[in-house]
SERO-4910 file (N, C-alpha, C, O; in steps of 0.05 Angstrom, whole numbers):
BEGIN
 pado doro    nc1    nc2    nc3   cac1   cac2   cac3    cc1    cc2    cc3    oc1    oc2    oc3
  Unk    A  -1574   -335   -107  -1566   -346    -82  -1564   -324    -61  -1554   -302    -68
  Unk    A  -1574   -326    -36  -1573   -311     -8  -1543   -310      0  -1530   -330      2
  Unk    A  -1535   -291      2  -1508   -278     20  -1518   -262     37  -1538   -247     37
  Unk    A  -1495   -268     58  -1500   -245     83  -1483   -216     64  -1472   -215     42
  Unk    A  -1487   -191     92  -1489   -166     78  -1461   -159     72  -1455   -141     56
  Unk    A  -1439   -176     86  -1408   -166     80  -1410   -166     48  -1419   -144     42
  Unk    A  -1408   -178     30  -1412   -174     -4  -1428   -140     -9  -1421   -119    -20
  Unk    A  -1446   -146      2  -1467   -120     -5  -1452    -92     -1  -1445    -76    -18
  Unk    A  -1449    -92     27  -1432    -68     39  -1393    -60     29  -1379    -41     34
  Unk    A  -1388    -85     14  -1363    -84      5  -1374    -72    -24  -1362    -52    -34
  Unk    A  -1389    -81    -33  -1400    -61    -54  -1407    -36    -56  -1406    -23    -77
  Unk    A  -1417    -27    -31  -1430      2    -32  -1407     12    -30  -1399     31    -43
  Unk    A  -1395      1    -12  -1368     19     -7  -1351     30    -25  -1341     53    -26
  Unk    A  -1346      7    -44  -1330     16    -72  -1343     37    -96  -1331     50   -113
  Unk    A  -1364     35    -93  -1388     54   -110  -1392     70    -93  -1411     85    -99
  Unk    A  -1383     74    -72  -1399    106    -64  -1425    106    -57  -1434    129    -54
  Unk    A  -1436     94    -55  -1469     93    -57  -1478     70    -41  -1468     47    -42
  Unk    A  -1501     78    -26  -1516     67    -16  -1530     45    -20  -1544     52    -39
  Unk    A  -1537     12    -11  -1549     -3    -22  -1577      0    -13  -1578      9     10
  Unk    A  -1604     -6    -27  -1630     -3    -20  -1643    -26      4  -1636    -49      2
  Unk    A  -1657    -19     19  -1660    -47     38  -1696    -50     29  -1709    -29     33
  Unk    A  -1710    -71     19  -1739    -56     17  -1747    -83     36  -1737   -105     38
  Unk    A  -1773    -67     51  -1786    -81     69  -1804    -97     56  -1819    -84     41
  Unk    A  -1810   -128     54  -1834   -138     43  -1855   -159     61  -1851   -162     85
  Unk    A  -1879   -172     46  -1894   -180     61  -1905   -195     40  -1920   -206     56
  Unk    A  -1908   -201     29  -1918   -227     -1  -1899   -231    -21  -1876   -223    -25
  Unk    A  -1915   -247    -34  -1892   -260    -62  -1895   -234    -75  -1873   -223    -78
  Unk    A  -1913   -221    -84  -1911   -194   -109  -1889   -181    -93  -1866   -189    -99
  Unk    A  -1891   -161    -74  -1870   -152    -64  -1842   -160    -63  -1822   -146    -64
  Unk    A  -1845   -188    -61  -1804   -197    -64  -1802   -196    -96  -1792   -180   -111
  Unk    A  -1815   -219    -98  -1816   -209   -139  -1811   -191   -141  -1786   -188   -141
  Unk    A  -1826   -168   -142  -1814   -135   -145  -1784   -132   -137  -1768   -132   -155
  Unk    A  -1775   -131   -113  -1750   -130   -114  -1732   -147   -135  -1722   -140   -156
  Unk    A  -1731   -170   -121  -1707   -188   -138  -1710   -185   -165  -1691   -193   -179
  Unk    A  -1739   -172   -183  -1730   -171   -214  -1725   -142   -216  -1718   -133   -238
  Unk    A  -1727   -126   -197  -1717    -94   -204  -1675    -99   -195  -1658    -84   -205
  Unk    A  -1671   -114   -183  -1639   -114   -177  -1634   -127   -194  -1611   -121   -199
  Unk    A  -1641   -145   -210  -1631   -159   -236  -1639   -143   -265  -1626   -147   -286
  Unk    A  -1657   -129   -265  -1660   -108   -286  -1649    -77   -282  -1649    -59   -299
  Unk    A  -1640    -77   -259  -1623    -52   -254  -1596    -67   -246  -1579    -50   -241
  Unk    A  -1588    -88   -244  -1560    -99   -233  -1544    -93   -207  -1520    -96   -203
  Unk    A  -1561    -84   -193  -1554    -76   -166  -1563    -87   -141  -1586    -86   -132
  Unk    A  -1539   -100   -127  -1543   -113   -102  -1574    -98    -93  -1584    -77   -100
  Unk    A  -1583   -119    -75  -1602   -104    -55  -1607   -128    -26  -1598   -151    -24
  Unk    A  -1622   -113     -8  -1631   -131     13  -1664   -132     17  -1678   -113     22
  Unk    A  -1673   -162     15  -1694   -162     24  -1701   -160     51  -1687   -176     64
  Unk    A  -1716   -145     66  -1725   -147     92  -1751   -153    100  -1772   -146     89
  Unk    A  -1750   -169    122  -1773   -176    137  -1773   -165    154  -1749   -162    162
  Unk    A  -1793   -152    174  -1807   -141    203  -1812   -172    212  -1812   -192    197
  Unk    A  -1819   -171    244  -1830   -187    261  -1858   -193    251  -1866   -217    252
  Unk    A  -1876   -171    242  -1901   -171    229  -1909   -188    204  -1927   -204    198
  Unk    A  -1884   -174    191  -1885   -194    158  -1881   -224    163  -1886   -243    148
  Unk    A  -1873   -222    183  -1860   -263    191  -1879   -271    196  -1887   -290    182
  Unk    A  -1900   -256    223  -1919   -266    231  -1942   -272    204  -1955   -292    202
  Unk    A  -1943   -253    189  -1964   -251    175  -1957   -280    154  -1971   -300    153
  Unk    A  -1932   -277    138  -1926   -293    121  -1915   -317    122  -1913   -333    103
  Unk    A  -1905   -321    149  -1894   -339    160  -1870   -345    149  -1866   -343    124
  Unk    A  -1853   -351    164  -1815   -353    162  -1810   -365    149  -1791   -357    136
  Unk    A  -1821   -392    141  -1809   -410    128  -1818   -407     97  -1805   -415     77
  Unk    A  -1844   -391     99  -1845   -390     66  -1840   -371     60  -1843   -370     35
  Unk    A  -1831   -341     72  -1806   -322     64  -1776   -331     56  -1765   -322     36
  Unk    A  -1767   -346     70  -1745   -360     65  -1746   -381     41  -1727   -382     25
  Unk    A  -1767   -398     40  -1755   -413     16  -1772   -386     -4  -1755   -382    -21
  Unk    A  -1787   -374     -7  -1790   -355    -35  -1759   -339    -41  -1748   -335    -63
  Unk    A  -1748   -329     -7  -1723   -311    -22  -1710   -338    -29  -1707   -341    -53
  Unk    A  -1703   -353    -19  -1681   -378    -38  -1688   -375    -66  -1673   -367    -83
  Unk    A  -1720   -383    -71  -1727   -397   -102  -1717   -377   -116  -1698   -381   -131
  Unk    A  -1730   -346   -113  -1728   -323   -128  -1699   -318   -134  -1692   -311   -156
  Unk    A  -1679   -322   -112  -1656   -315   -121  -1635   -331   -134  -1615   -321   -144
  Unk    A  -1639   -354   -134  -1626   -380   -139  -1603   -375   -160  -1580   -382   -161
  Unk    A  -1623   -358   -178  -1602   -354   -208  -1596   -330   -212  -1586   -323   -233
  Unk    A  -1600   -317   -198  -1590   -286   -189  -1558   -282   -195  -1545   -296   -179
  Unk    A  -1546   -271   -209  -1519   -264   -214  -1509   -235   -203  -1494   -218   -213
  Unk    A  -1522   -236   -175  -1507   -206   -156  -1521   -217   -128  -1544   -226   -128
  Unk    A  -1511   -216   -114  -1503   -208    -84  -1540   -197    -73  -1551   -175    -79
  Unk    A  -1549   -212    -60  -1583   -214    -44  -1584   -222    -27  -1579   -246    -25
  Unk    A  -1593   -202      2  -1592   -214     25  -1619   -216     36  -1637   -202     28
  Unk    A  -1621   -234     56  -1647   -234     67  -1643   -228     96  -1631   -242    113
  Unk    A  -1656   -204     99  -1648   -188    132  -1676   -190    147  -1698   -188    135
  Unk    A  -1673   -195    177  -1688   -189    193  -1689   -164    202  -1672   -160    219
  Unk    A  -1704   -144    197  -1712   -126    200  -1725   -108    234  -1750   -107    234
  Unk    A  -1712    -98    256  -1713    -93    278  -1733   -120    286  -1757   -124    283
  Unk    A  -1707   -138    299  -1723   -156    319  -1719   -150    338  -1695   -151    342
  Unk    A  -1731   -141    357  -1735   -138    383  -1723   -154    406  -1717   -145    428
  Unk    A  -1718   -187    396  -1707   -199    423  -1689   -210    415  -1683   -208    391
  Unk    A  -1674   -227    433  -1655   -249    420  -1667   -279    405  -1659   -292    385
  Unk    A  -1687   -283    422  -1701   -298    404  -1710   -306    380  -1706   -327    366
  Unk    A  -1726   -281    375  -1729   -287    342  -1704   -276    323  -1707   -273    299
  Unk    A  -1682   -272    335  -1665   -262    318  -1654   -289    309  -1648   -293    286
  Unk    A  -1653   -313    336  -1639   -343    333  -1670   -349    316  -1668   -348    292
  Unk    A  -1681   -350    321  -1704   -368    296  -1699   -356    276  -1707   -371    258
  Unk    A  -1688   -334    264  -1686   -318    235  -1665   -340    222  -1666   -360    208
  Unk    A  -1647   -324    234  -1615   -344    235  -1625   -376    231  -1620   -380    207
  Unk    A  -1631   -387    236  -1634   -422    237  -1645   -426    228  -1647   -450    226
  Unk    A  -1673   -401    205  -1685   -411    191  -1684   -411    158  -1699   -421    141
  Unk    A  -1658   -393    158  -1643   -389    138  -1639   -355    120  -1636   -347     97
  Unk    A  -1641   -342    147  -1641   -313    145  -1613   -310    139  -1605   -332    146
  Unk    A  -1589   -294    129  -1570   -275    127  -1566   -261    139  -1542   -260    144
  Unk    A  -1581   -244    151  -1569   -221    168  -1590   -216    184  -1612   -213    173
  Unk    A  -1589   -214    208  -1603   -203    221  -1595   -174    239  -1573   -170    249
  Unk    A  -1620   -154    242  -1627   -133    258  -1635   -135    288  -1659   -133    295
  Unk    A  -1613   -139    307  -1628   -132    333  -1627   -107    337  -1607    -92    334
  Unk    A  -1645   -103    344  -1666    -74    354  -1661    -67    383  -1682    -68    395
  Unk    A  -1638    -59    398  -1639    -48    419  -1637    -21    436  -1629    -18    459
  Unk    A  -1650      2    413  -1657     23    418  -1666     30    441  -1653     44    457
  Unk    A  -1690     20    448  -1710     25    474  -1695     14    502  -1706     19    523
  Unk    A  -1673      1    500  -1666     -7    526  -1638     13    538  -1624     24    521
  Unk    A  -1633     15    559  -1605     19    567  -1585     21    554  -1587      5    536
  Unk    A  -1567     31    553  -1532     21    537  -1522      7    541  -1508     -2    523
  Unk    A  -1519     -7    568  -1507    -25    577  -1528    -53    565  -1516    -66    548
  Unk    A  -1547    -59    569  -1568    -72    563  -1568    -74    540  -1566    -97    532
  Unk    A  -1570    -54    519  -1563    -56    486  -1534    -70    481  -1530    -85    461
  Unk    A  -1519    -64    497  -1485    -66    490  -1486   -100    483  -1477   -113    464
  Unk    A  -1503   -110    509  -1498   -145    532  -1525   -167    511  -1528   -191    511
  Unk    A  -1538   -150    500  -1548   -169    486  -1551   -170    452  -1559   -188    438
  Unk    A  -1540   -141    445  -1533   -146    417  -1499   -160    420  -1491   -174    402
  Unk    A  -1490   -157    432  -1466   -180    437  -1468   -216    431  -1457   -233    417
  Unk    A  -1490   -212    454  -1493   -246    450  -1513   -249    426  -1513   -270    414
  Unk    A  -1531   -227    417  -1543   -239    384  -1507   -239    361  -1503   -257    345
  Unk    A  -1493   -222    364  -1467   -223    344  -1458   -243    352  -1448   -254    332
  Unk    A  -1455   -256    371  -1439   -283    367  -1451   -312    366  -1438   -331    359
  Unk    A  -1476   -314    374  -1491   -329    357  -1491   -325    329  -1478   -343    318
  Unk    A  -1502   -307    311  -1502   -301    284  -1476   -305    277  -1474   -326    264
  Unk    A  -1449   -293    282  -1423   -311    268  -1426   -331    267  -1430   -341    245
  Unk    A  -1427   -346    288  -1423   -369    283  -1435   -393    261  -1427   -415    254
  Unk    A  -1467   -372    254  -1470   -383    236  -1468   -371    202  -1482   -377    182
  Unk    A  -1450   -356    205  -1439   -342    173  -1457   -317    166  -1458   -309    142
  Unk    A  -1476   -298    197  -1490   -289    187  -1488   -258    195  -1481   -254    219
  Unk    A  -1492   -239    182  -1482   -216    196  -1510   -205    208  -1532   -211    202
  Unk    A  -1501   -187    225  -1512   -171    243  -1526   -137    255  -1525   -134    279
  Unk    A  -1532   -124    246  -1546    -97    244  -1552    -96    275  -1567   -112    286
  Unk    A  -1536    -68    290  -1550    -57    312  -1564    -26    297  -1567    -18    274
  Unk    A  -1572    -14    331  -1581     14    327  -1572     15    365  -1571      2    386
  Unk    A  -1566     47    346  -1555     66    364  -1567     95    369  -1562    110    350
  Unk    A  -1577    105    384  -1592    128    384  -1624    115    382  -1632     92    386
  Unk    A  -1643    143    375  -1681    130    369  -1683    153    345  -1676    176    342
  Unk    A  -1696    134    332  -1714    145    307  -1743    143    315  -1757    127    327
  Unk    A  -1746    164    304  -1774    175    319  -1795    164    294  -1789    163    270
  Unk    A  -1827    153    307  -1835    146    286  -1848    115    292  -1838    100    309
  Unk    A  -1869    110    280  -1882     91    287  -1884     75    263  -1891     86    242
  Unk    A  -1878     46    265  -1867     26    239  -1874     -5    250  -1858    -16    265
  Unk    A  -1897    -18    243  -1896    -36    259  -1903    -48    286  -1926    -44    294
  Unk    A  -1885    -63    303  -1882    -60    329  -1864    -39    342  -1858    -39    366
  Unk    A  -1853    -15    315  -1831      1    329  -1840     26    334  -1851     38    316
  Unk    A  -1837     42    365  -1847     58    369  -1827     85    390  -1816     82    412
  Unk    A  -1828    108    374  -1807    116    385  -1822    146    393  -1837    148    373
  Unk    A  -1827    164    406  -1835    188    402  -1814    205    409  -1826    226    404
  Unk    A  -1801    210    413  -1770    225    416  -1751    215    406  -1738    195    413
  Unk    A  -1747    230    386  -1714    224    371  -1700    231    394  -1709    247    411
  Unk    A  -1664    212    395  -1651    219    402  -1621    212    377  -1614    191    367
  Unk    A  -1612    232    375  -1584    222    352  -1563    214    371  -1558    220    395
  Unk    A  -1551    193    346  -1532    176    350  -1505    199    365  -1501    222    358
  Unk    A  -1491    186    384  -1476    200    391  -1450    177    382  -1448    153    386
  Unk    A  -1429    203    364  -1407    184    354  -1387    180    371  -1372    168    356
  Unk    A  -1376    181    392  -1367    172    403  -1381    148    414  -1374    126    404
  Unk    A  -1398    148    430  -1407    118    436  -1411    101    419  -1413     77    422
  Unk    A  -1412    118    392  -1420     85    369  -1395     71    365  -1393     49    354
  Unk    A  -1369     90    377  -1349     70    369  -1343     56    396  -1333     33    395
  Unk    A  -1348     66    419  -1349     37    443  -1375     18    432  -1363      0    421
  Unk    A  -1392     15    431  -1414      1    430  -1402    -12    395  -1405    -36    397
  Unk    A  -1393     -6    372  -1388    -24    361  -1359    -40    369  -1357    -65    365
  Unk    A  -1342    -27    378  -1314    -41    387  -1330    -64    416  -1318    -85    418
  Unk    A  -1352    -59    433  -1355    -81    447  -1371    -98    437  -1370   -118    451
  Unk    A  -1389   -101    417  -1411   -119    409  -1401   -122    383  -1414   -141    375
  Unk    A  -1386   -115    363  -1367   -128    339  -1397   -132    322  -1402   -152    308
  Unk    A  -1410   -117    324  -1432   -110    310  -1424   -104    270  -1408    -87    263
  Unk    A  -1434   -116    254  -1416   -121    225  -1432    -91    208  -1425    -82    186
  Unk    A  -1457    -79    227  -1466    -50    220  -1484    -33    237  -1505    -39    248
  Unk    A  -1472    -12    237  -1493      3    260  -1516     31    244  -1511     52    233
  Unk    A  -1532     21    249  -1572     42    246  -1563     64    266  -1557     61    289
  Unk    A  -1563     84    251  -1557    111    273  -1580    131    274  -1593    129    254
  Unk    A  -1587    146    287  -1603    171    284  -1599    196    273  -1588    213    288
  Unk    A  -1604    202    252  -1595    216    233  -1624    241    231  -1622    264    223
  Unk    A  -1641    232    238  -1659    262    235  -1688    241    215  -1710    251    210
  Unk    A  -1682    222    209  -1705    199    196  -1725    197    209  -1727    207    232
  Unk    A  -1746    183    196  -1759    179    222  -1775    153    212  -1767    149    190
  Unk    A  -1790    138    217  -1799    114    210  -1839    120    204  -1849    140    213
  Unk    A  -1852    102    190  -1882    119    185  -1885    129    163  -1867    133    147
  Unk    A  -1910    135    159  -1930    144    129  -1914    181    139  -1911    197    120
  Unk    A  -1908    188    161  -1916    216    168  -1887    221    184  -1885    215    207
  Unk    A  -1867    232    169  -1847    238    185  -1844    266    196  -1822    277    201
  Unk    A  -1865    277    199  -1871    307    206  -1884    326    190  -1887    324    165
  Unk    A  -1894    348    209  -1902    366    198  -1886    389    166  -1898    404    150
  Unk    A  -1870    386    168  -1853    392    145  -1826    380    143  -1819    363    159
  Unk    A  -1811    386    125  -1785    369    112  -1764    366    132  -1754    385    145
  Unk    A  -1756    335    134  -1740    329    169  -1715    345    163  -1712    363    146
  Unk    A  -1701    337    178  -1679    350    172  -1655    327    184  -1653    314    205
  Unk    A  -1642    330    165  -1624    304    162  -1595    322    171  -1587    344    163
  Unk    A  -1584    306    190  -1564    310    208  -1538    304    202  -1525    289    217
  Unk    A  -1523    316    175  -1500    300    163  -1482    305    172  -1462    301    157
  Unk    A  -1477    317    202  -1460    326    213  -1455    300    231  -1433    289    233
  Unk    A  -1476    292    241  -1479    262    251  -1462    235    233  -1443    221    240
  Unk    A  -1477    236    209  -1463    221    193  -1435    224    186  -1426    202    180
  Unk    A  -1412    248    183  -1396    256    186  -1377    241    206  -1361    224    197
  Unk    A  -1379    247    231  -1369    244    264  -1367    216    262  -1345    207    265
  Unk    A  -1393    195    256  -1398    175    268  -1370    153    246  -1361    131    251
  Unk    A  -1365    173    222  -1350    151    196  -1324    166    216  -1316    152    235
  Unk    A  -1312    189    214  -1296    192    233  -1290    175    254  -1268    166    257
  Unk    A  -1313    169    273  -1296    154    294  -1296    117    293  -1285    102    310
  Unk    A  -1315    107    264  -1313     77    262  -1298     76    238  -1285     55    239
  Unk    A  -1291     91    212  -1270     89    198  -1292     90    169  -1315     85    172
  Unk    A  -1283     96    149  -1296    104    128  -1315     81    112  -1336     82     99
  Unk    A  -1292     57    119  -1308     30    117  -1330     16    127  -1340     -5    119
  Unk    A  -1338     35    154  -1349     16    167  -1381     14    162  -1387     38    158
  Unk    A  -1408     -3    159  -1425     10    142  -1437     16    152  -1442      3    172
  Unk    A  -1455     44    147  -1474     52    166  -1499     56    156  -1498     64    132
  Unk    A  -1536     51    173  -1547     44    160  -1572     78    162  -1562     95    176
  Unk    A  -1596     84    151  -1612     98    160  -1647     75    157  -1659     61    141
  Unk    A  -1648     82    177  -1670     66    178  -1698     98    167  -1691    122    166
  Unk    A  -1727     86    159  -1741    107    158  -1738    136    136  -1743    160    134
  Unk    A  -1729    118    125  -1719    134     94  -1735    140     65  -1728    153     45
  Unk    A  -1759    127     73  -1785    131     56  -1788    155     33  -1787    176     46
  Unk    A  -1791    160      7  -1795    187      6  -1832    196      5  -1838    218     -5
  Unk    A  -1854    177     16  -1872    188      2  -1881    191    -12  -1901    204     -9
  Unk    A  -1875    182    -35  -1884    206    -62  -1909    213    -58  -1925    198    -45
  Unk    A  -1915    236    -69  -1938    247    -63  -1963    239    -85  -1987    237    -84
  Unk    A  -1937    233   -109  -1967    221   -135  -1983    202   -119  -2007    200   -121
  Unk    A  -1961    184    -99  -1981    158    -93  -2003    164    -77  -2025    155    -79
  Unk    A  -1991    186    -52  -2013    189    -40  -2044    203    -50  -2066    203    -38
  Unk    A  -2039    211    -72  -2062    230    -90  -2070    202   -103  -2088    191    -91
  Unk    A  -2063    193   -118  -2073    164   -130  -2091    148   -114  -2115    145   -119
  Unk    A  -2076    136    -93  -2092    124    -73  -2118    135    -57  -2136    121    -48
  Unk    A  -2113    167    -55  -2145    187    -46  -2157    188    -73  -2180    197    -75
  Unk    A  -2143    179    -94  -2162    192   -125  -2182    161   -131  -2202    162   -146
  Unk    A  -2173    140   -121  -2188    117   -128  -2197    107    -95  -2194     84    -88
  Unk    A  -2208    127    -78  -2221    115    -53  -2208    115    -34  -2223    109    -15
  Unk    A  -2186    117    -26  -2174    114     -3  -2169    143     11  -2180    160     -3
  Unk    A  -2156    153     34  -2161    173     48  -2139    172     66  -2141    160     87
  Unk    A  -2114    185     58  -2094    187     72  -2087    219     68  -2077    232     49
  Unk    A  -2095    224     91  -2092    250     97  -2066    268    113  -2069    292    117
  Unk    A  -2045    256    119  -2029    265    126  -1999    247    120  -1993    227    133
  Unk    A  -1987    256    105  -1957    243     95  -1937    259     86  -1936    273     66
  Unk    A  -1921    256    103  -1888    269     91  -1870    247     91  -1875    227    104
  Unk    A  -1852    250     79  -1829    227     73  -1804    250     68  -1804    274     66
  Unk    A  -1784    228     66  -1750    246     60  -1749    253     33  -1759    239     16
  Unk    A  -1738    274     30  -1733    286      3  -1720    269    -15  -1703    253     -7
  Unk    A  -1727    271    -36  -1707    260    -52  -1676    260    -56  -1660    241    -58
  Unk    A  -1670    285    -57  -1653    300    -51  -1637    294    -35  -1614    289    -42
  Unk    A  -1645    294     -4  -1637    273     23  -1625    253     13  -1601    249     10
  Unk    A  -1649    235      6  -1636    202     -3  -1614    208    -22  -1593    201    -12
  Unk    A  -1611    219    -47  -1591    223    -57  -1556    227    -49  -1535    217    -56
  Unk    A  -1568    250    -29  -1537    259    -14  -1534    242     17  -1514    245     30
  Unk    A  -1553    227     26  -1550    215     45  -1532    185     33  -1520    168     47
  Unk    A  -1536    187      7  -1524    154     -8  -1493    168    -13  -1471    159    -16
  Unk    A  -1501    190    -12  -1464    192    -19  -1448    211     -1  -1427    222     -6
  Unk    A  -1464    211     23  -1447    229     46  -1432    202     68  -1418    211     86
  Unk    A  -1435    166     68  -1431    156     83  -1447    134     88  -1438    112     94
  Unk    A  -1467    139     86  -1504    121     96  -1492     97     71  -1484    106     49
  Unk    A  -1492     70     77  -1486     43     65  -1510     33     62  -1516     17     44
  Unk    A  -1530     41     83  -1558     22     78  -1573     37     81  -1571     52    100
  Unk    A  -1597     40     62  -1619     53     69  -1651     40     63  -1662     32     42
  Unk    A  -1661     42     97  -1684     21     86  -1712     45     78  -1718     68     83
  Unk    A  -1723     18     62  -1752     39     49  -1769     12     57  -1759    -10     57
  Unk    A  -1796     17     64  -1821      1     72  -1840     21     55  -1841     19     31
  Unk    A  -1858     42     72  -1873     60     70  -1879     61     38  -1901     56     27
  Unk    A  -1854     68     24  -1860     75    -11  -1875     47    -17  -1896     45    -30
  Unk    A  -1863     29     -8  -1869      3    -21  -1907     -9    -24  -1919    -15    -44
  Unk    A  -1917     -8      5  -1940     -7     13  -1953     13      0  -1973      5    -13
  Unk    A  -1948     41     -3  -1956     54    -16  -1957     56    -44  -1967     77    -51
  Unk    A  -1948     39    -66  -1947     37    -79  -1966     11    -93  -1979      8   -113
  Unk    A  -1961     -1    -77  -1981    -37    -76  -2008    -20    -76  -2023    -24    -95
  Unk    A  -2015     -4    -59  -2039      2    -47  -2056     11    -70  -2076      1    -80
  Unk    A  -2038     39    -80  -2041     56   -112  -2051     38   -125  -2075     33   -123
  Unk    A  -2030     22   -143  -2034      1   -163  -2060    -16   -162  -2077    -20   -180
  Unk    A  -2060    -27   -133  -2089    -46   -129  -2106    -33   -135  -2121    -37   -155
  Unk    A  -2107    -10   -115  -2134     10   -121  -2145     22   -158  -2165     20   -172
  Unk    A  -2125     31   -160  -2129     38   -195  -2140     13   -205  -2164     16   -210
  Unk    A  -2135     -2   -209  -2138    -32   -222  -2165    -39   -214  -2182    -43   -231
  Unk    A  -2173    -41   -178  -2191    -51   -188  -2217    -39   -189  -2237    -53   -187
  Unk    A  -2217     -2   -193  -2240      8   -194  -2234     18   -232  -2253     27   -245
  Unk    A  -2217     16   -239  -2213     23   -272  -2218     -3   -284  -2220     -4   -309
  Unk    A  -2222    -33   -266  -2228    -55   -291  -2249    -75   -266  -2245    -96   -253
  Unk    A  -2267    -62   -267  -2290    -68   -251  -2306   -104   -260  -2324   -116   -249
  Unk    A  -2290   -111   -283  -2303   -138   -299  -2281   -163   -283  -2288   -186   -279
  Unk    A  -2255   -150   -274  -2238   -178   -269  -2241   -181   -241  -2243   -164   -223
  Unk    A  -2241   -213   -240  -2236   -228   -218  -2217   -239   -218  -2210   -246   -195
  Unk    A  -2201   -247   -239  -2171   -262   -241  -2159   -250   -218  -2153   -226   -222
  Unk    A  -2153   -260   -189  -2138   -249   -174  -2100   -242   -183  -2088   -223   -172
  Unk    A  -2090   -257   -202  -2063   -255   -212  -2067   -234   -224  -2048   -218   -220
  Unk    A  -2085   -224   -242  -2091   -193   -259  -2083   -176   -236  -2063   -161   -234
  Unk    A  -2108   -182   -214  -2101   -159   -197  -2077   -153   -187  -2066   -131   -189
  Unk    A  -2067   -178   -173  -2036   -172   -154  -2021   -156   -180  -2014   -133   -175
  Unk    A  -2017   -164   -200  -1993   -162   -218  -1996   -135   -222  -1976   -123   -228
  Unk    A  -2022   -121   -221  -2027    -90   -216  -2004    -72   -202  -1987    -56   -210
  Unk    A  -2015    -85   -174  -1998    -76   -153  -1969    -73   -153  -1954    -55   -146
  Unk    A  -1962   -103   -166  -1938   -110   -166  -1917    -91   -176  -1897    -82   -166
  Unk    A  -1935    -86   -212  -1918    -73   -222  -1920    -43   -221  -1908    -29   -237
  Unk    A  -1938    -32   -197  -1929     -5   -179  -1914     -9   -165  -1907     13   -156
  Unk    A  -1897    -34   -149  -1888    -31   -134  -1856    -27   -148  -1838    -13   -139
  Unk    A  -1855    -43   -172  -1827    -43   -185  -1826    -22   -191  -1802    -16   -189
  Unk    A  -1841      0   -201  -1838     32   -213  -1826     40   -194  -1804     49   -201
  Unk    A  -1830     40   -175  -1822     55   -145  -1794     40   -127  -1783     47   -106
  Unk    A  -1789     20   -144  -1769      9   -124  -1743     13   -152  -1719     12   -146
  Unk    A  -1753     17   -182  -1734     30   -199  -1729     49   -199  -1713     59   -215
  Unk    A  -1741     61   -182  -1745     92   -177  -1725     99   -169  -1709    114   -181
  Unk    A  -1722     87   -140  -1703     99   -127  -1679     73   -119  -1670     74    -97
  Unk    A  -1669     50   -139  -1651     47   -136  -1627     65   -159  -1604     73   -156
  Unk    A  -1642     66   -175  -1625     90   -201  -1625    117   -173  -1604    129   -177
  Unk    A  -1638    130   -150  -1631    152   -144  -1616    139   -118  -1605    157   -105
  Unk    A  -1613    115   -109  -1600    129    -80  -1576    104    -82  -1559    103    -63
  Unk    A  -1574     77   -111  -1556     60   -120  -1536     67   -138  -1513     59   -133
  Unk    A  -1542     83   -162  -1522     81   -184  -1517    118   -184  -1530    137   -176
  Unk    A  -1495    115   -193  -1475    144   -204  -1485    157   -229  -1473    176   -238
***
């Protein structure tokens, strides 16, 4: 069964640790999740982009996370993932989303303040929680496009959550969103993370968006069976580790995920050149994608 994220974040909170957010876009991909949180036993959140909606369309994201989780015995949310307007945040919501992400980075403060406001009180009303961002993560994801980081400043995150009653705030932490978070290893700002639990309270949950690590096997895998990705850095492991237990409640991953689908397909279908069973193939992918999503809920979920 779908819950909004108050369950989730009441959990991380008591464990210390971070819950995983993974970005998807087909049935293999949610599969992957919902049987890695029931074979590892750890809450998680599914997320959708504006893209994945478009591509997969809302309504059969929504009834797959229903079916998949139905008998689920932990806490699964289905999040909208930086929506951009108020609009599709009310079609998420009414179409049987949990939580939704408005995305009001790129605008004003005042302008961010006045309409993640009116998305939070739409979404209460319908039992559903709510994700802002504060500061820019640098980095291209999607329709999200940022080329100047700016970090979260903690003082304003506690006016901007005390006026928009926002249920979690995406801060700028030094992340960055993309296959390529820089020329060498980012640098994660836990002095940021620090300040910001200081001035909203230790409870309050806070998220990193752009938390990818990369791995590098995949990107060698994927150039070793034809593909050509020539430039990728992601967050350390390490990072994700101490970023799950310096404060950070949510941390989303996309990038690994795709990259991992990509690996698996590719191996598969230049190592078994005889199949056409399209289910052979996906289930390839699939089950690169669960390696990688057990990967790192054992590093950035459990003690």
């Amino acid at each position: 069964m779908l819950v909004n994220t108050k369950t989730i974040f009441e959990y991380s909170i008591k464990q210390k640790r971070a819950i995983c957010a993974f970005n998807v876009s087909n049935l293999e991909m949610m599969q992957a999740v919902v049987e890695c949180a029931k074979e590892e036993n750890v809450p998680v959140i599914i997320s959708a982009s504006e893209t994945a909606i478009n591509y997969a369309g809302i309504e059969n994201l929504v009834s797959l996370a229903k079916n998949l989780t139905k008998n689920a015995d932990l806490p699964i949310a289905l999040h909208l993932d930086h929506g951009s307007n108020i609009e599709i945040c009310k079609k998420a919501i009414k179409s049987g989303f949990t939580s939704v992400m408005f995305d009001g980075s790129a605008l004003d403060y005042a302008e961010n303040v006045k309409l993640t406001k009116q998305v939070v009180d739409f979404a209460h009303k319908h039992n559903v929680t709510v994700e802002a961002e504060l500061g820019k993560i640098i980095g291209v994801e999607d329709n999200i496009i940022h080329k100047n980081a700016i970090l979260t400043d903690p003082k304003q995150a506690k006016d901007f959550v005390t006026k928009t009653n926002c249920d979690s705030l995406a801060i700028s932490i030094g992340t960055a969103h993309g296959i390529n978070k820089g020329l060498k290893q980012p640098k994660i700002y836990y002095d940021v993370i620090n300040n910001v639990k200081k001035e909203l309270g230790q409870n309050f949950p806070l998220v990193a968006h752009g938390s990818s690590s990369v791995p590098a096997l995949l990107v060698k895998n994927i150039n070793k069976f034809g593909g050509n990705i020539t430039k990728s850095q992601g967050i350390s492991t390490q990072d994700l580790a101490k970023m799950s237990k310096s404060g950070i409640n949510k941390i989303n991953i996309d990038t690994d995920l795709r990259l991992a689908f990509t690996s698996g397909l590719r191996e598969f279908l230049q190592t078994n050149p005889e199949v056409f069973d399209p289910r052979k193939i996906l289930n390839s992918a699939k089950q690169a994608v669960k390696t990688q999503i057990s990967s790192l809920i054992n590093l950035i979920s459990k003690k």
